[in-house]
C-alpha positions, -999 to +999 in steps of 0.1 A: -103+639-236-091+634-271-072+613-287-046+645-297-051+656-264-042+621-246-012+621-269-002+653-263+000+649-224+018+611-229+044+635-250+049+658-223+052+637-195+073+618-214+096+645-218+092+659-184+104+629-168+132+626-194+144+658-183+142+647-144+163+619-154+187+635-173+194+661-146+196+639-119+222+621-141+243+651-146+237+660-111+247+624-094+276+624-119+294+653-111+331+648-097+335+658-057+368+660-038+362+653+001+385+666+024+385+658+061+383+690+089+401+678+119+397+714+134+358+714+128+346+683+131+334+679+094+341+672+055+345+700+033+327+697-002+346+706-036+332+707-067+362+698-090+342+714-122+348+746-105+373+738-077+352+753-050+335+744-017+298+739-022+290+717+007+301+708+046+293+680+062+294+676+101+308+644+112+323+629+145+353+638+169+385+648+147+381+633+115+413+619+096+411+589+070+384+591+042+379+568+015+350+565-013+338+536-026+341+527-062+305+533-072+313+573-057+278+561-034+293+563-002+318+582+016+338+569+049+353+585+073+373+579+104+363+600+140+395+595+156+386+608+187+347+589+184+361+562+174+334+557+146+335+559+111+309+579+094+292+571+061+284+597+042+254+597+011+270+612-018+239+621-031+227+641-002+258+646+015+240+637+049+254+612+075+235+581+066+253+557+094+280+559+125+299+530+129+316+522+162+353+507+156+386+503+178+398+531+197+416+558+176+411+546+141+436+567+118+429+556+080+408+533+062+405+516+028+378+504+006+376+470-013+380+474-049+343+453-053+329+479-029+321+454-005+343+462+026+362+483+043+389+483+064+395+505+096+425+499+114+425+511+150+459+528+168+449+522+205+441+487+203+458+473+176+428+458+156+414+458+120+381+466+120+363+448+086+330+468+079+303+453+054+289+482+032+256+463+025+247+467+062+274+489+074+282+474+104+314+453+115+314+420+111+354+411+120+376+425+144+418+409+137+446+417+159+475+430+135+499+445+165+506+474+183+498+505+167+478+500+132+484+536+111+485+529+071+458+503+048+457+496+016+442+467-003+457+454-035+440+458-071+423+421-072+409+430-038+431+397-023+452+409+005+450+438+028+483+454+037+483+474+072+515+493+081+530+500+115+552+530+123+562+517+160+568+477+151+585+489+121+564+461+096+539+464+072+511+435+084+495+410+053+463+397+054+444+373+032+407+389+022+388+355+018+394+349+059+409+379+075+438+358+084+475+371+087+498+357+063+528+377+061+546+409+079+568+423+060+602+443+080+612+477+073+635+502+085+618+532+103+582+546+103+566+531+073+534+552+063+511+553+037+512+525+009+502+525-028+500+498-055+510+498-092+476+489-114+487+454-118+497+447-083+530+436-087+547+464-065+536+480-037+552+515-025+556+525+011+574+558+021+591+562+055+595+587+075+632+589+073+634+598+033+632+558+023+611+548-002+604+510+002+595+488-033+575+459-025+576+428-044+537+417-038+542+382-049+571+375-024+562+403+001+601+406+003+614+446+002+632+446-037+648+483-036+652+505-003+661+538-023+672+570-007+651+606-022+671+633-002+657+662-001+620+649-008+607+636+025+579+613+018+552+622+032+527+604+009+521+590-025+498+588-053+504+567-084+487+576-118+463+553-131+488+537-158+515+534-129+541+553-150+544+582-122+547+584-083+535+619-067+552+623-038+543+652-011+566+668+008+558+693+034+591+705+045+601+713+012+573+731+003+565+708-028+553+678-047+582+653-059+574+630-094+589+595-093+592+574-130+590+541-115+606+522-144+634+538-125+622+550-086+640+581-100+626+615-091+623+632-126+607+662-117+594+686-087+566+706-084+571+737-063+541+748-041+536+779-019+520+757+008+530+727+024+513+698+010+506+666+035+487+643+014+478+638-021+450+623-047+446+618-080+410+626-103+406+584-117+417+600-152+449+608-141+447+645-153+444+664-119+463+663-086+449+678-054+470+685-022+460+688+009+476+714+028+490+728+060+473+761+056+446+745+052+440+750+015+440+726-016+459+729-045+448+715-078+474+705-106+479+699-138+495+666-141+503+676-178+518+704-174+529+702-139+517+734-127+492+742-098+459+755-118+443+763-090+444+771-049+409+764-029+403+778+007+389+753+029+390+764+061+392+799+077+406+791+111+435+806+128+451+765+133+470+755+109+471+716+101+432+711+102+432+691+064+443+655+069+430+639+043+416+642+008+395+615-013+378+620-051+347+602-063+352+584-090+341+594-127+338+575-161+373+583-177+365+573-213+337+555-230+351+521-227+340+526-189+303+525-198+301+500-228+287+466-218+272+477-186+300+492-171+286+527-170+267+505-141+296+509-115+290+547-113+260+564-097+235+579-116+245+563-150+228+531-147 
């Protein structure tokens, strides 16, 4: 071969394998929405370039909670009626791992590291603690009768677990799975959110109470009445300016300012939306609905941009839950390594 020759092929497999990587960047970074199928028995798929399904992904018995780690790797889910969580390959979307847990696990939440993840178990009354590395668990802690809502506070330091028949919200320390706290509230408390900074935690009941947390006390600061909203879940925006509230009965999406816990604005929907997440930008809302569609928003505007079919059964209801990988919002996320934390940029 000559020397012209030997370049030439160095060239082009150069640029073949540039090209390979470059795809497979584009293609491991694109943004997904995963939305639990209780009436199938899988995950539905959404590409949120296009806001369509492009994938389904069989998983165990009724499936309810679903969470992604921060890397958008890995995708868990909660079999309520297997009592496993599955793990999902992002990449693939194949079922990489089942994880037995307690019986009749509801929700679940991820560390902020990536590290752990936390299934809390109705039947038993146990938090299951899941290491990702290996993805088996490796602690099992009583936190009372009837576990439903878990979220885990920005510095990844304490683990809040809410109880809609002991009326508390259960605290527990990170570093040993200990309970440190329980925190009393009025009726049915449900899903909880943190502001960025962790200072405030938010936790909606049932009964049309929103509950403001003070983190550093765990003491309940405000117990503010929304008629007409009924909580049903929350959101918060990535600069913790704005609550999204869903609220089935009244067929829309409620905006809290918390400077104030004032609702400043409704967003009217012609489904009824049970649960809500936010793109990491801050830009997009999706709803999960009781017809079992999605709607998409417009978080500028306020306007649903979009309506995505999931599921054609006859049973309405089947959509509990709804979970978006996480993307690079601006180019501060990848300077100095950080584009590391997000698969397929590294």
């Amino acid at each position: 071969m000559s020397v012209s020759s030997f370049r030439f092929s160095v060239a082009a497999i150069s640029i073949s394998l540039w090209l390979i990587s470059a795809n497979a960047i584009t293609t491991q970074a694109q943004a997904r929405a995963y939305v639990t199928n209780s009436c199938n028995n899988s995950i539905a798929v959404i590409d949120t370039d296009t806001n369509t399904v492009v994938d389904t992904v069989a998983v165990g018995l009724r499936p309810l909670g679903v969470a992604i780690t921060p890397d958008g790797a890995r995708v868990y889910v909660t079999n309520q009626a297997s009592s496993t969580v599955s793990v999902i390959n992002t990449l693939t979307n194949t079922v990489v791992a089942t994880i037995p847990v307690g019986a009749l696990p509801f929700e679940l939440a991820v560390s902020p590291d990536g590290e752990r993840v936390y299934v809390p178990s109705q039947a038993d009354g146990t938090l299951s603690v899941i290491d990702t590395e290996t993805n088996t668990v490796v602690d099992t802690i009583f936190v009372g009768p009837s576990p439903l809502g878990v979220a885990v506070t920005p510095d990844g330091a304490r683990i809040y677990v809410t109880s809609n028949v002991t009326n508390t919200i259960t605290v527990l320390d990170t570093a040993t799975n200990a309970v440190v706290d329980t925190i009393f509230v009025i009726l049915n408390p449900l899903g909880v959110v943190f502001t960025p900074d962790g200072l405030r935690a938010y936790v909606e009941e049932s009964n049309e109470l929103l509950n403001v947390i003070d983190t550093t006390t765990n003491t309940v600061a405000i117990h503010t009445l929304q008629a007409n909203t009924f909580h049903d879940r929350l959101a918060i925006t990535p600069d913790g300016t704005r609550l999204y509230v869903t609220s089935p009965i009244f067929t829309k999406v409620s905006i809290m300012d918390t400077s104030t816990n004032a609702v400043v604005d409704a967003i009217p929907l012609a489904f009824n939306p049970v649960f809500p997440a936010l793109t990491s930008d801050g830009t997009s809302l999706y709803t999960a609905n009781v017809q079992n569609t999605i709607s998409v928003i417009d978080t500028l505007t306020n306007t649903v941009t979009a309506t995505i079919p999931v599921s054609n059964t006859p049973n309405p209801g089947c959509l509990i839950r709804i979970a978006l990988t996480p993307v690079p919002k601006s180019k501060d996320d990848c300077k100095d390594g950080g584009y590391k934390k997000f698969r397929g940029l590294a």
